[in-house]
C-alpha positions as a Markdown table, in Angstrom:
| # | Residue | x | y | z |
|---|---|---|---|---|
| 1 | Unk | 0.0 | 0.0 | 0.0 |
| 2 | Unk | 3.1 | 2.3 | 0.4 |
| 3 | Unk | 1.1 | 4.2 | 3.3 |
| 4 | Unk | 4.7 | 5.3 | 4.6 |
| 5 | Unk | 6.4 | 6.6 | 1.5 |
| 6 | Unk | 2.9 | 7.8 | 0.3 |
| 7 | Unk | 0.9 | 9.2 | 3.1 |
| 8 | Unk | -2.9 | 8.4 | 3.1 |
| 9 | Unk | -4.6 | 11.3 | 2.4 |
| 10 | Unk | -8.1 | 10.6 | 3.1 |
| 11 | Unk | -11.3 | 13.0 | 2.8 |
| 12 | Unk | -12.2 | 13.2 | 6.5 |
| 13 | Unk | -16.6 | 14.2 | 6.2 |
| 14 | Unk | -16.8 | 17.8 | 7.0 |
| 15 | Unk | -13.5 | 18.4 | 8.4 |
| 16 | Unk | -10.6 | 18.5 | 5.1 |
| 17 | Unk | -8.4 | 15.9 | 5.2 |
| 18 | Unk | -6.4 | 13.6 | 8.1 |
| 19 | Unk | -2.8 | 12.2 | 6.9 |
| 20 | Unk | -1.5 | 9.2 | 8.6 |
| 21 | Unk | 2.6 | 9.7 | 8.5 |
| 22 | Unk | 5.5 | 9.0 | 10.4 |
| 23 | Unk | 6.3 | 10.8 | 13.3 |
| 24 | Unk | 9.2 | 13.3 | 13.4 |
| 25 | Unk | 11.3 | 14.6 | 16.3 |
| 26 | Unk | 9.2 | 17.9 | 15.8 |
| 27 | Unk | 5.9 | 15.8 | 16.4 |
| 28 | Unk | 6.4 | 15.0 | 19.8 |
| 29 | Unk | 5.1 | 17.9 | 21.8 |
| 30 | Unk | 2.2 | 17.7 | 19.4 |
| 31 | Unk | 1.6 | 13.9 | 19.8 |
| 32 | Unk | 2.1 | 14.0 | 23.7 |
| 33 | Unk | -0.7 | 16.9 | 24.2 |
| 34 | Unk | -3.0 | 15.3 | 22.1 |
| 35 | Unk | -2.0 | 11.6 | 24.5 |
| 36 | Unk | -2.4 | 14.1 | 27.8 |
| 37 | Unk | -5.8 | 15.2 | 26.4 |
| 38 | Unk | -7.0 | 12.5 | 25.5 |
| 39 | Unk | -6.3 | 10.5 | 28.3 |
| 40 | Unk | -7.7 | 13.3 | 30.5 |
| 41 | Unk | -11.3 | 13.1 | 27.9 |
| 42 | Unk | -11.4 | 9.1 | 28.1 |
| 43 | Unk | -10.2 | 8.0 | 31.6 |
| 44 | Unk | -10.8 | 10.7 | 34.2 |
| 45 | Unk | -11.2 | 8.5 | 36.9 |
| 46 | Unk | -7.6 | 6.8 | 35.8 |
| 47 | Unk | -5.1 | 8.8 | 38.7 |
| 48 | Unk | -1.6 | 9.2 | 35.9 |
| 49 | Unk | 1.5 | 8.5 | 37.8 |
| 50 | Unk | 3.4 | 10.8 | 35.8 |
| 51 | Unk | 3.1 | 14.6 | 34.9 |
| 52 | Unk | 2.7 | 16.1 | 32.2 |
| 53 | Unk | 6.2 | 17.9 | 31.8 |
| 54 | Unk | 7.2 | 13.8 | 32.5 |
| 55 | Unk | 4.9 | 12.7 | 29.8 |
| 56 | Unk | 6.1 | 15.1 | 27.1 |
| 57 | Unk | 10.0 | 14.1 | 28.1 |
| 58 | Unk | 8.9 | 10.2 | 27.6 |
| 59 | Unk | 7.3 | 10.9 | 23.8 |
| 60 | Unk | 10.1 | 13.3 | 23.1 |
| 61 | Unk | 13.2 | 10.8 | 24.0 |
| 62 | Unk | 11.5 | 7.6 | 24.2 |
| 63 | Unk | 8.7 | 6.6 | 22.3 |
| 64 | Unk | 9.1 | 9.4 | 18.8 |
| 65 | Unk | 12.9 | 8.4 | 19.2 |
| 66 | Unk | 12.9 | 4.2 | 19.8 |
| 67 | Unk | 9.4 | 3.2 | 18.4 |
| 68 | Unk | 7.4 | 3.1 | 15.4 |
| 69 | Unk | 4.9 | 6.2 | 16.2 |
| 70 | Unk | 2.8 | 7.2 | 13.7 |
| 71 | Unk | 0.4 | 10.8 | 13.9 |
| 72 | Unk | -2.6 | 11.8 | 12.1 |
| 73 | Unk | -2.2 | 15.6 | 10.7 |
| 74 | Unk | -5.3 | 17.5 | 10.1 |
| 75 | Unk | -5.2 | 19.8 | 7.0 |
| 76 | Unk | -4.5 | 22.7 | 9.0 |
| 77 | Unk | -1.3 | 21.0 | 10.2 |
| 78 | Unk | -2.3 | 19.9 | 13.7 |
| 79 | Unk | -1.6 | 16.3 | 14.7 |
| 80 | Unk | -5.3 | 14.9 | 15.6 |
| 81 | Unk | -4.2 | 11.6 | 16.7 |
| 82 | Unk | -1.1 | 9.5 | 17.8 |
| 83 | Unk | -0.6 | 5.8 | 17.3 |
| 84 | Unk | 2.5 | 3.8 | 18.6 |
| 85 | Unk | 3.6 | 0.2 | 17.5 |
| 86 | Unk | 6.4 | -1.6 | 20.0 |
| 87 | Unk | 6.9 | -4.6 | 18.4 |
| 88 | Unk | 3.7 | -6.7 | 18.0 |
| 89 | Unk | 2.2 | -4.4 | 20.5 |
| 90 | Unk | -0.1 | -1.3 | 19.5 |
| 91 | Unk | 1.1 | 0.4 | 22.6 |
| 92 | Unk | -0.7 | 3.1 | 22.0 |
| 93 | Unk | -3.8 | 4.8 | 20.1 |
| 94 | Unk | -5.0 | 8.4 | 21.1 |
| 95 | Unk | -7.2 | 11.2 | 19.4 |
| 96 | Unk | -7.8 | 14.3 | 20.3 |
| 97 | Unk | -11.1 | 14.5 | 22.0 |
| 98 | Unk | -12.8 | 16.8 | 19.2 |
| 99 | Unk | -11.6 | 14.6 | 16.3 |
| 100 | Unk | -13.5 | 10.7 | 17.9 |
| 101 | Unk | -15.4 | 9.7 | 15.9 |
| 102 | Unk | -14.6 | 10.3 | 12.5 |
| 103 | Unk | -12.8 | 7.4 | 11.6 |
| 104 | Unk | -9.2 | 8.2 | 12.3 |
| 105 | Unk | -9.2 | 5.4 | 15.0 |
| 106 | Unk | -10.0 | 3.1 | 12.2 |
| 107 | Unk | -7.9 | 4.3 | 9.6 |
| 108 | Unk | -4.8 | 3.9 | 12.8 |
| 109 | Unk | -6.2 | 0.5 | 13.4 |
| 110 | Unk | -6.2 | -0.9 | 9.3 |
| 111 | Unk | -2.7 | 0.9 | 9.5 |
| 112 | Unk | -1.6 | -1.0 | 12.5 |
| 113 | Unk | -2.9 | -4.5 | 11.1 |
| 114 | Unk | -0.8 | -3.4 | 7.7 |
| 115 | Unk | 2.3 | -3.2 | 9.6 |
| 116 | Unk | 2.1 | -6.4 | 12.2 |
| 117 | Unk | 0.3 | -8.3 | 9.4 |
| 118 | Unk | 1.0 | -11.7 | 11.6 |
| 119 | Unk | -1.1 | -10.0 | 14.4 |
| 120 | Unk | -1.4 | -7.4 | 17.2 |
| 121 | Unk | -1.6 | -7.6 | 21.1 |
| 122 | Unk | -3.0 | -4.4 | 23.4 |
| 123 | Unk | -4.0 | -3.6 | 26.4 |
| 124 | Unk | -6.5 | -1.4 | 27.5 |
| 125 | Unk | -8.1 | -0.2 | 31.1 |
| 126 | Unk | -11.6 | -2.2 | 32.3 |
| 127 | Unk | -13.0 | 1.4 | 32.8 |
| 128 | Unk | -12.4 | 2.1 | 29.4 |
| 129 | Unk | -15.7 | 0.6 | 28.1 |
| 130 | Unk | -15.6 | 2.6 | 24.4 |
| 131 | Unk | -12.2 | 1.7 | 23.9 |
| 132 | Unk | -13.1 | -2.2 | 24.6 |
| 133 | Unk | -16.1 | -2.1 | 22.2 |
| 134 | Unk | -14.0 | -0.7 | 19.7 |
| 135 | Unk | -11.3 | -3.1 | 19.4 |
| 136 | Unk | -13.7 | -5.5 | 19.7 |
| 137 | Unk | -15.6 | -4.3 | 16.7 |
| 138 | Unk | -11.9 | -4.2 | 15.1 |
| 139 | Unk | -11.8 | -8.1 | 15.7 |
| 140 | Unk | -9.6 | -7.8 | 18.4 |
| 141 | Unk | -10.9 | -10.7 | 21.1 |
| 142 | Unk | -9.9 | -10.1 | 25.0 |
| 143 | Unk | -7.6 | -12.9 | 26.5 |
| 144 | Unk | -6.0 | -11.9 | 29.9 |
| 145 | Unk | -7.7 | -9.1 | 32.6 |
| 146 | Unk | -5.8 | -8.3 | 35.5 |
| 147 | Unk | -6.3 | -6.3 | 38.8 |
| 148 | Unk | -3.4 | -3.8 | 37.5 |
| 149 | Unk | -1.1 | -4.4 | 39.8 |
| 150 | Unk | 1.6 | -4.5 | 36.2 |
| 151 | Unk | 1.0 | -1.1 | 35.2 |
| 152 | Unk | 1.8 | 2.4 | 36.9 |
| 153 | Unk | -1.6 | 3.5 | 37.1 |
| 154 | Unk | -2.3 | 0.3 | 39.3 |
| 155 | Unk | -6.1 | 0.2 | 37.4 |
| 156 | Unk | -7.4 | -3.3 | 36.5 |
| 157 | Unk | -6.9 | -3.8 | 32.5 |
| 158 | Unk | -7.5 | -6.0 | 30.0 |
| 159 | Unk | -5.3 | -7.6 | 26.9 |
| 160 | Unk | -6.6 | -8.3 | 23.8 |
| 161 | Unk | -5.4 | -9.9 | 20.5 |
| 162 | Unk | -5.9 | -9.8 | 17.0 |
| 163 | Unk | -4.9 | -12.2 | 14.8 |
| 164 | Unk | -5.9 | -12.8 | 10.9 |
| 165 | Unk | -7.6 | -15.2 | 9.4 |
| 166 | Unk | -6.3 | -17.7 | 7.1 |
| 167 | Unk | -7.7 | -18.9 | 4.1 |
């Protein structure tokens, strides 16, 4: 599909067009405000053990730098979404709160099965009921929950996977 040397451009309804590209050093700030935001929208009873000055640091010389980050930029240049692949993991997938629903999550998600064709792991919090629909509806099937005591936020999650079908 040659969605990295070609970027995506896809009509988004009513709002111009959304580009799924690579992330650049100069996208981090970008990409950890829209993650802060978004995290604040989704999960507001979610306590973050880390600030945001701490966040911004970790995209900036962690996950931009050592992982396979991808944004979505909005015509007028803004980044409206952030998605992050570590290995067969989709470690993370954030939009800014104003841009859900519009199918940028789904566009991240078809990207994200492009890339890890042989299949996909994530994990997502139990309070997080939208975000468990919608991986579900993505064929994504949920394997392993836990009472969280493996993540920072100590809040029960839940892994999923997503593996193709073969003919």
């Amino acid at each position: 599909m040659g969605i990295e040397a070609e970027p995506g451009i896809k009509a988004e309804p009513g709002t111009g067009t959304v580009v799924l590209r690579r992330a650049r050093a100069a996208d981090a700030r970008a990409a950890a405000d829209v993650w802060l935001r978004s995290f604040a929208a989704a999960l507001p009873t979610v306590v973050r053990p880390r600030s945001d000055t701490e966040v911004r640091a970790w995209f900036r010389h962690v996950v931009v730098e050592r992982y396979e980050t991808w944004v979505a930029e909005g015509a007028d240049g803004a980044v409206a979404g952030v998605m992050v692949l570590k290995g067969e993991e989709l470690s993370q997938l954030y939009l800014a709160p104003e841009r859900r629903g519009r199918g940028i999550g789904d566009r991240f998600v078809a990207l994200a099965k492009e890339r890890r064709a042989d299949g996909l792991s994530l994990w997502t919090f139990q309070v997080n009921a939208p975000a468990q629909r919608f991986y579900e509806r993505h064929g994504f099937t949920p394997v392993e929950w836990t009472d969280g005591d493996r993540n920072e936020e100590r809040e029960p999650d839940v892994r999923y996977v997503w593996r193709p079908r073969r003919s």
